[in-house]
Backbone bond lengths (Angstrom), bond angles and torsions (degrees), N, CA, C in turn:
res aa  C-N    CA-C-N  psi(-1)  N-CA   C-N-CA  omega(-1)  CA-C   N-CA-C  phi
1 X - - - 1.465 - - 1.521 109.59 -
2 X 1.672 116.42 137.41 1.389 120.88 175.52 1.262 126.16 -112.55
3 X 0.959 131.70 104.80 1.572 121.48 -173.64 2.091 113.21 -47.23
4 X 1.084 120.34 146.73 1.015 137.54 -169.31 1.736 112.65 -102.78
5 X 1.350 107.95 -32.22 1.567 102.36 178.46 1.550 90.11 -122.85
6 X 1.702 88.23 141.69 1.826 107.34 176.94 1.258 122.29 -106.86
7 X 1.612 93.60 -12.45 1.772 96.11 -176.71 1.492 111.25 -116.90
8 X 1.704 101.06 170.10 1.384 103.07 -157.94 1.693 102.63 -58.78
9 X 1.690 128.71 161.20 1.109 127.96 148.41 1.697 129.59 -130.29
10 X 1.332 90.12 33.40 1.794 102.61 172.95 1.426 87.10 -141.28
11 X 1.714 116.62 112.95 1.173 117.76 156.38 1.285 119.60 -115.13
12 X 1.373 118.40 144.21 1.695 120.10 172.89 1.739 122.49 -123.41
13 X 0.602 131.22 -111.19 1.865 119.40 158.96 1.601 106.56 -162.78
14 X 1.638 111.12 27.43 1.704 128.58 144.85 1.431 104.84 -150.26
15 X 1.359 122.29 44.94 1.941 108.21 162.10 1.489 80.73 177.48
16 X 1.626 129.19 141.30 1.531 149.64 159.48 1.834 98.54 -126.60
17 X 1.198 112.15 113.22 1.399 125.05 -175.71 1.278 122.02 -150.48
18 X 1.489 107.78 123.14 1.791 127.55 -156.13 1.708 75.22 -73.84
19 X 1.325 102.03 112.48 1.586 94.05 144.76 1.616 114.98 -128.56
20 X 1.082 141.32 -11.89 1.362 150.92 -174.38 1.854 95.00 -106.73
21 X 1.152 86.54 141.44 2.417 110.12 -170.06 1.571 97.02 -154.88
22 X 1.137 91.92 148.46 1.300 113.03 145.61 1.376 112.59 -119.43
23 X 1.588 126.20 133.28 1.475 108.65 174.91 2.237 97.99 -122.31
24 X 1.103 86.83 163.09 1.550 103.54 -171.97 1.614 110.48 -144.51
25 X 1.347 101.51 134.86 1.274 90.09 -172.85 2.076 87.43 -117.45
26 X 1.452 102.27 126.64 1.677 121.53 177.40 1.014 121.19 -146.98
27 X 1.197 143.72 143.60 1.610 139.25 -160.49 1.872 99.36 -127.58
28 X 1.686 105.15 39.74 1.373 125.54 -178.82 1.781 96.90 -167.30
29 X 1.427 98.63 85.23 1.458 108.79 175.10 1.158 106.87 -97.40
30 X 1.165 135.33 -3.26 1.345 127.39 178.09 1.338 121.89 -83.63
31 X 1.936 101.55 -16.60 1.769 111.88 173.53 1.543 107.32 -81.80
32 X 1.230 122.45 22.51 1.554 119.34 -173.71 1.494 91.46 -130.96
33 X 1.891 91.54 148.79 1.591 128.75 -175.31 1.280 110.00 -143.46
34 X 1.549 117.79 107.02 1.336 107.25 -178.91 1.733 103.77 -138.77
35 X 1.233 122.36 174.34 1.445 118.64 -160.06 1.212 109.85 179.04
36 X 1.518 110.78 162.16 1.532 109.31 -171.62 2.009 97.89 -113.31
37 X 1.047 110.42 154.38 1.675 115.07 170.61 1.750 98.76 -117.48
38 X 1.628 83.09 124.50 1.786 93.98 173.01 1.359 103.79 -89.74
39 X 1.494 98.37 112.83 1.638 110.24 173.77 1.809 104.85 -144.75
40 X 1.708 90.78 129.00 1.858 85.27 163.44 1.448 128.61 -77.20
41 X 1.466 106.83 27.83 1.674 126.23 -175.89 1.256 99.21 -33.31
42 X 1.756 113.14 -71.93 1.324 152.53 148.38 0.655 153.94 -88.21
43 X 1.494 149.65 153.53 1.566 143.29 -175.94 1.400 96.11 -59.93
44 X 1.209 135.62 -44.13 1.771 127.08 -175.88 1.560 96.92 -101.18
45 X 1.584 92.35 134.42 1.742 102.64 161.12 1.169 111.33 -40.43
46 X 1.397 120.78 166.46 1.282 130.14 168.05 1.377 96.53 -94.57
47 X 1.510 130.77 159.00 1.564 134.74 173.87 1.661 104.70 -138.43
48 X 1.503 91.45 152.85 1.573 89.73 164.46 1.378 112.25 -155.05
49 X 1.459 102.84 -176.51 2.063 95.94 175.83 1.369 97.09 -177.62
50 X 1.781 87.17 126.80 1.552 104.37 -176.77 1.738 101.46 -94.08
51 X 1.589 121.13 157.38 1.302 123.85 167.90 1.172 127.98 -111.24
52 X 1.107 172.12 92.85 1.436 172.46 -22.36 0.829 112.93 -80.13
53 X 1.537 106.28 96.29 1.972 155.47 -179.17 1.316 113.98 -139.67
54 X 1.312 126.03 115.55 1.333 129.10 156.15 1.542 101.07 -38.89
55 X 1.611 103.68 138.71 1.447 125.37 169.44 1.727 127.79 -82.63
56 X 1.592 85.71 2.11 1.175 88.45 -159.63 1.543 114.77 -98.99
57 X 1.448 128.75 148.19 1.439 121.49 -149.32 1.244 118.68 -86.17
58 X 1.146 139.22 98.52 1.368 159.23 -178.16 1.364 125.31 -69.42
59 X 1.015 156.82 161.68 1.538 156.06 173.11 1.496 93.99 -74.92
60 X 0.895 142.33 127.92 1.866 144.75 159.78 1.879 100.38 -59.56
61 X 1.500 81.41 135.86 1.696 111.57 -171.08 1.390 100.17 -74.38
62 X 1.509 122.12 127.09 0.967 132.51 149.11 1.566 125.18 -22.49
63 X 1.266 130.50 141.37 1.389 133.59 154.58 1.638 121.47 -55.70
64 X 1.316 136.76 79.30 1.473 100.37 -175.80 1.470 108.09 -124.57
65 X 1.197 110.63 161.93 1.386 128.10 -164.91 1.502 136.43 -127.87
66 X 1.200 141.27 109.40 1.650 136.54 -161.62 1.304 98.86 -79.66
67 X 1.359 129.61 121.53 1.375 129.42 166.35 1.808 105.11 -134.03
68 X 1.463 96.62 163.25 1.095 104.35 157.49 1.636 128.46 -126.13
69 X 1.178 101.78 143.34 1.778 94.76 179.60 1.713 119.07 -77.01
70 X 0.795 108.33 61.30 2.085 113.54 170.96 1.774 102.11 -63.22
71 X 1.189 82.13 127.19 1.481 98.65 172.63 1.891 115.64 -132.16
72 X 1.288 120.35 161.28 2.068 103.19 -176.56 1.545 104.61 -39.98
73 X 1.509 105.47 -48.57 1.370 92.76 -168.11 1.593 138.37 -100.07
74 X 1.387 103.25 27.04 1.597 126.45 153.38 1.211 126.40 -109.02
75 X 1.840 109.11 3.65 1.686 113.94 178.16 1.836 84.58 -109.62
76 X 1.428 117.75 -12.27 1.879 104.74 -172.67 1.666 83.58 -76.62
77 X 1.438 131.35 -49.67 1.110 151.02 -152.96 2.151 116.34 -43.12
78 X 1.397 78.29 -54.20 2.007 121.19 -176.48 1.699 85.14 -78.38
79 X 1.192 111.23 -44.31 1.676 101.46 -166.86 1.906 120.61 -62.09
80 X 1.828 88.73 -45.23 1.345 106.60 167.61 1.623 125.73 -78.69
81 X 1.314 127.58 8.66 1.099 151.00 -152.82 1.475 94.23 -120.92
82 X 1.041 113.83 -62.13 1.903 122.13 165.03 0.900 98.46 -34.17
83 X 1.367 108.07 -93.54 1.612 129.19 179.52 1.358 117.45 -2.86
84 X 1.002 116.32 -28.66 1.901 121.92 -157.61 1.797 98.16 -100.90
85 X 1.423 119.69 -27.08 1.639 126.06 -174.22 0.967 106.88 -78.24
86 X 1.258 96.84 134.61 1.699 108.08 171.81 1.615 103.12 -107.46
87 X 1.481 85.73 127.64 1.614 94.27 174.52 1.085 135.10 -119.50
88 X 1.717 112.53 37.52 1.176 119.41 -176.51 1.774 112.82 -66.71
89 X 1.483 109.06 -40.91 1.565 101.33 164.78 1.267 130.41 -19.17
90 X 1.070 138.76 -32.21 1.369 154.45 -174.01 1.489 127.59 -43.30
91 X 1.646 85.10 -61.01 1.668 126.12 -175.84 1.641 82.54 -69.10
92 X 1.261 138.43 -12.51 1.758 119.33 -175.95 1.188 95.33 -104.96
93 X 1.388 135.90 -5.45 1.508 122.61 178.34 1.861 123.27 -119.23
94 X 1.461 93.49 -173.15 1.696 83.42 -145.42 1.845 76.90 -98.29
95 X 1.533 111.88 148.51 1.302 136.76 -172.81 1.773 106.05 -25.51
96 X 1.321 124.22 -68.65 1.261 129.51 165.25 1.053 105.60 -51.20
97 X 1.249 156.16 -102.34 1.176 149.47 165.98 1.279 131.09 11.00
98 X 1.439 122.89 -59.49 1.297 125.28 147.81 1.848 141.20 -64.74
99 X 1.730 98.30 -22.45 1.235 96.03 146.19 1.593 120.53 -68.16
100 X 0.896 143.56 -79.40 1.573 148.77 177.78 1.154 94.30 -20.47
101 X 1.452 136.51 -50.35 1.183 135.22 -154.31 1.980 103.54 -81.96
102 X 1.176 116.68 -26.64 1.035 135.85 174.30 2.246 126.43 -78.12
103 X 1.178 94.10 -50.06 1.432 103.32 163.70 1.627 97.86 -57.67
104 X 1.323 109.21 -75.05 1.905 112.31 -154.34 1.912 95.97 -45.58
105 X 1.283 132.54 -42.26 1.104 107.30 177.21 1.666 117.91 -66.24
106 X 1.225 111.21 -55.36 1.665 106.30 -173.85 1.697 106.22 -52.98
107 X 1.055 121.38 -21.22 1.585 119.77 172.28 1.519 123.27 -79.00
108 X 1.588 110.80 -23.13 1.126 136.73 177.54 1.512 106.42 -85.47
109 X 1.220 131.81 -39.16 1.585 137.61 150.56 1.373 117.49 -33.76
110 X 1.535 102.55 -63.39 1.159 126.14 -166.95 1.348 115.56 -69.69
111 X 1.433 129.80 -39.31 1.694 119.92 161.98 1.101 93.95 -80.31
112 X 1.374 156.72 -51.50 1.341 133.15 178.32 1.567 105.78 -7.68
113 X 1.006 104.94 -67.43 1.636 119.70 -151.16 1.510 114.11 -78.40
114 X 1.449 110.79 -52.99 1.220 135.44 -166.01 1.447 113.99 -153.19
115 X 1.629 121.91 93.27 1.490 139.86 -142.81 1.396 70.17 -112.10
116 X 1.965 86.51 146.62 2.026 102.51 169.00 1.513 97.69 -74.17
117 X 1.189 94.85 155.70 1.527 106.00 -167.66 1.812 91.73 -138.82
118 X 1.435 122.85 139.99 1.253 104.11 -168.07 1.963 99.75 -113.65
119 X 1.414 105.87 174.86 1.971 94.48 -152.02 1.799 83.52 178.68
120 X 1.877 92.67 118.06 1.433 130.81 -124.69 2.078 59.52 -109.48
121 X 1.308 112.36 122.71 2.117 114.19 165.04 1.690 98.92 -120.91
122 X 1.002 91.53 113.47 1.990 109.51 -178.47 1.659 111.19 -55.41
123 X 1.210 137.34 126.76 1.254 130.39 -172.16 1.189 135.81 -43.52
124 X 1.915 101.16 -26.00 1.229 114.35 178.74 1.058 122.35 -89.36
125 X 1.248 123.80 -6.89 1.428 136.62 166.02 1.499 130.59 -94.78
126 X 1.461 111.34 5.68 1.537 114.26 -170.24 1.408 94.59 -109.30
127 X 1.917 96.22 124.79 1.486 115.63 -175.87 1.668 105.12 -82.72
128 X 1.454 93.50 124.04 1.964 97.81 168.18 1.585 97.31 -75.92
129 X 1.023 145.01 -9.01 1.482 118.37 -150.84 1.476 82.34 -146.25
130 X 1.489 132.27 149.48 1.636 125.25 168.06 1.354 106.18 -89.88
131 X 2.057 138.74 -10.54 0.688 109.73 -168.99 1.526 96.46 -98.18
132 X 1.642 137.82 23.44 1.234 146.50 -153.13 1.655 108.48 -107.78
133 X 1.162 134.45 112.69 1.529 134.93 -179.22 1.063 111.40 -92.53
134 X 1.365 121.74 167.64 1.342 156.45 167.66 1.973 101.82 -23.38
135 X 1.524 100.35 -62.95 1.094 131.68 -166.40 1.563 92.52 -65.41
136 X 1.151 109.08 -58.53 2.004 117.55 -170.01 1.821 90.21 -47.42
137 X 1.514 115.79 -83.51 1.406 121.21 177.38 1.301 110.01 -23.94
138 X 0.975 138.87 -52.64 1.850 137.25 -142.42 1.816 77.08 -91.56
139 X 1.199 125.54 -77.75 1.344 114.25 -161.94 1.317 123.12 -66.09
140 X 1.356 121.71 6.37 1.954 131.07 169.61 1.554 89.40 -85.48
141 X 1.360 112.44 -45.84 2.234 101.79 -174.63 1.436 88.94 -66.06
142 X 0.919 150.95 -82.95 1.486 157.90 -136.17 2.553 89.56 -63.82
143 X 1.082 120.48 -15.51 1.360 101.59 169.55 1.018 102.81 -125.53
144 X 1.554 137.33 13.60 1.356 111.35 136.09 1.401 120.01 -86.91
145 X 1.238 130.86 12.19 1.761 145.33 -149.09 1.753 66.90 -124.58
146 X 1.274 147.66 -31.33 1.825 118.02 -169.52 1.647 99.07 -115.53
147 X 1.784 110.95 -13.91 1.249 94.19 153.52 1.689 155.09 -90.39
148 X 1.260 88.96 1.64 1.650 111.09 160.42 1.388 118.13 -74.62
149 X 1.757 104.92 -38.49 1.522 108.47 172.84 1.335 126.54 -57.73
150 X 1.829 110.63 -24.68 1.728 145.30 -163.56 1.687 85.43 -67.17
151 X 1.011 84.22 -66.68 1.586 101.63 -148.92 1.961 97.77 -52.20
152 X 0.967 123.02 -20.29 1.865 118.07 -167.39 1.890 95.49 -98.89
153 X 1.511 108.06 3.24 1.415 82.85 -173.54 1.884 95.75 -140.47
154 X 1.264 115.69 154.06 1.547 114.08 178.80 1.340 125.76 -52.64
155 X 1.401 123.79 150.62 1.309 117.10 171.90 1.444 126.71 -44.03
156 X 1.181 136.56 -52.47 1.447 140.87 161.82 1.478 105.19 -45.49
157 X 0.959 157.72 15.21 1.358 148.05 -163.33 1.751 109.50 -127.76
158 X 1.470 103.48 136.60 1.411 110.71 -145.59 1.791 109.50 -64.91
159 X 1.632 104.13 -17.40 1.483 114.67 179.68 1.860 100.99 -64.44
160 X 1.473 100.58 -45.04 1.687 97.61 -160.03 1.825 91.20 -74.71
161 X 1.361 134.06 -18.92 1.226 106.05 -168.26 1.658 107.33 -86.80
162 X 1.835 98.27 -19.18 1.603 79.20 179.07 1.716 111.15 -87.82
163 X 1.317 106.34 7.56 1.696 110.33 177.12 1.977 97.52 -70.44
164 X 1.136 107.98 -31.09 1.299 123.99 -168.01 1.939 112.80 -74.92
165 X 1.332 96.42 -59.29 1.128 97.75 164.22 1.319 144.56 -45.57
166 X 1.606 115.28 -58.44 1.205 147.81 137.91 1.277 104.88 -24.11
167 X 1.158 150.98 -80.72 1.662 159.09 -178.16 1.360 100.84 -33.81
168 X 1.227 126.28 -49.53 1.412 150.46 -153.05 1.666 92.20 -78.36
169 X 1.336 119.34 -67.43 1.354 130.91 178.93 1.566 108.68 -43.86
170 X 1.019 115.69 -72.52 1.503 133.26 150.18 1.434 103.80 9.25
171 X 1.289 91.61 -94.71 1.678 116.15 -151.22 1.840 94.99 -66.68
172 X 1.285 127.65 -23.18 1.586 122.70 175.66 1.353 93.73 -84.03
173 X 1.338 146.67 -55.64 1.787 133.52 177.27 1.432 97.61 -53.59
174 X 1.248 147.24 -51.41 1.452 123.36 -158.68 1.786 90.80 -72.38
175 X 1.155 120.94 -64.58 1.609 114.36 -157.90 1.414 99.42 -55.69
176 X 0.919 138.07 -31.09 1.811 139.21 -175.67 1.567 101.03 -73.80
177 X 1.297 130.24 -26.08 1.120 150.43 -163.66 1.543 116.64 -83.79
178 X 1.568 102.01 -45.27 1.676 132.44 157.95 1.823 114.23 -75.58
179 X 1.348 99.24 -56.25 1.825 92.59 169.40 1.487 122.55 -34.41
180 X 1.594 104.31 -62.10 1.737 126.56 -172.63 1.408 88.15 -50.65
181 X 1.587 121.29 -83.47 1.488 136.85 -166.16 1.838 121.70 -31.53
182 X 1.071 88.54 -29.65 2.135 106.40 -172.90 1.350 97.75 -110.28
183 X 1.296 129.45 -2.57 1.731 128.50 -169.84 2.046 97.37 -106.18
184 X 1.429 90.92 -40.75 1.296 105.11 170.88 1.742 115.34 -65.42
185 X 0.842 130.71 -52.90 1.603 145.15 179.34 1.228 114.71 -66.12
186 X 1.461 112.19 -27.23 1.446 131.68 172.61 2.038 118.74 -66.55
187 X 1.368 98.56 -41.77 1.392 144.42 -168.67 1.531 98.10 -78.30
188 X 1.087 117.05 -52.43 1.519 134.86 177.22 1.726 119.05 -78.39
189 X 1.618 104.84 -2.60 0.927 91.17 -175.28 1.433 104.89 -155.66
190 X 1.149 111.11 17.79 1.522 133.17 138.91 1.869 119.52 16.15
191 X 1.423 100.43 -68.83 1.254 109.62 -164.67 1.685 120.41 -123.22
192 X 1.653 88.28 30.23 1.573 128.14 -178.41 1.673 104.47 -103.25
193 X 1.434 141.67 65.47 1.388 105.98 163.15 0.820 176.69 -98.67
194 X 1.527 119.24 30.39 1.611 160.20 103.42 1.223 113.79 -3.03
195 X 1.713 100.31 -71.73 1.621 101.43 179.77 1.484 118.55 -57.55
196 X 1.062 100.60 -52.56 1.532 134.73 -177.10 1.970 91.01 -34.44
197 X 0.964 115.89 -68.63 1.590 136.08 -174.83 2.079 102.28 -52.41
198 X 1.209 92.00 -56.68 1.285 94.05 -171.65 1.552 108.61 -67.03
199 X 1.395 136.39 -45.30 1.262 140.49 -167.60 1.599 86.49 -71.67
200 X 1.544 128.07 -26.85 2.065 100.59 -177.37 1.259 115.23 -78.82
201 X 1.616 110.32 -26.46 1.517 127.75 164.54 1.590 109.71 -47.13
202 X 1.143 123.56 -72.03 1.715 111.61 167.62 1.706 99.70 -41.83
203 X 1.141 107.42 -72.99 1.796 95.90 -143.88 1.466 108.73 -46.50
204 X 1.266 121.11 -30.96 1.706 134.09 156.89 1.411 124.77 -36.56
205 X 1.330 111.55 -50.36 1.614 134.20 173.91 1.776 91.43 -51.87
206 X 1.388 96.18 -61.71 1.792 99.94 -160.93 1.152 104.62 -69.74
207 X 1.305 140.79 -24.29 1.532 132.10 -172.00 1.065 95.82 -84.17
208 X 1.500 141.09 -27.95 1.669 137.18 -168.20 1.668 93.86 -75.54
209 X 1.376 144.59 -21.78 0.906 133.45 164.93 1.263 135.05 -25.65
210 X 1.271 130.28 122.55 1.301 115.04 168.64 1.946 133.54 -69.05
211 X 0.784 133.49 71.97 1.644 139.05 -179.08 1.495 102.11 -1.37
212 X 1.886 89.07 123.39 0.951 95.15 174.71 2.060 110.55 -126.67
């Protein structure tokens, strides 16, 4: 077995110590890519390691995505479009058969109307969270951009306190950000109690989070 990460992944600003590996045992080390991500997620980097991948440095792949644009009046459209098939054929075929036979039309409706269309979302712009903005994203790069800076200089030092500060700011706009967002959905769904249940179940998930 070989360990996969060489460098430290617990740093502090008196001890840097590999404690997190992956080890693999392959007699083709050259098909392995593994690496650490500097994030104050956690006290330990996060690590990872891909296995038979060229090493070699590539432009990073676009995000892309098949969507379709449905709007009321291309789902009234598909609705009345149904409407018009007769599907007595069905009843003459054998269960598989009539499923297959059943999808290819409603799919055949369905680009009729509103064809996947595919739509290139830039990395820096794709929200992990729906209650997370533009604004939330742009200022999480900008504190890991002052916590890399943290980390090269001592605690007393005026970079790490505004890494500190900043973090601080941070982490009260995102949770205020999640309060509003789940208070709202909550509000909306009042006289839902199913929904009602399920939307506290997320906001629960997200508070068990660790701050980042």
């Amino acid at each position: 077995m070989i360990p996969t990460i060489i460098k430290p992944t617990r740093i502090t600003h008196s001890t840097a110590t590999l404690i997190d590996n992956i080890y693999l045992k392959s007699n083709k080390p050259q098909n392995v890519h593994s690496g650490i991500i500097l994030s104050d997620i956690s006290d330990h980097f996060p690590i990872y390691m891909c296995y038979g991948i060229n090493k070699s440095h590539t432009q990073p792949q676009k995000n892309k995505i098949k969507m379709r644009h449905l709007t009321p009046t291309k789902l009234q459209t598909i609705k009345q479009d149904l409407a018009k098939i007769n599907w007595d054929n069905l009843y003459d075929m054998e269960i598989n058969e009539a499923y297959n036979y059943f999808i290819k039309i409603i799919m055949e409706t369905i680009d009729k109307t509103a064809p996947e269309k595919e739509q290139i979302i830039k990395n820096k712009l794709t929200f992990k969270e729906e209650w997370m903005s533009k604004g939330i994203l742009k200022s999480s790069q900008t504190k890991e951009k002052l916590y890399k800076k943290a980390l090269k200089v001592e605690k007393t030092d005026q970079i790490y306190m505004d890494y500190l500060k900043y973090r601080n700011l941070f982490n009260s706009t995102k949770r205020r950000a999640k309060e509003h967002y789940y208070a709202k959905l909550l509000e909306l769904s009042k006289n839902d109690i199913k929904r009602t249940w399920n939307i506290m179940k997320m906001a629960m998930n997200t508070t068990n989070d660790k701050q980042s």
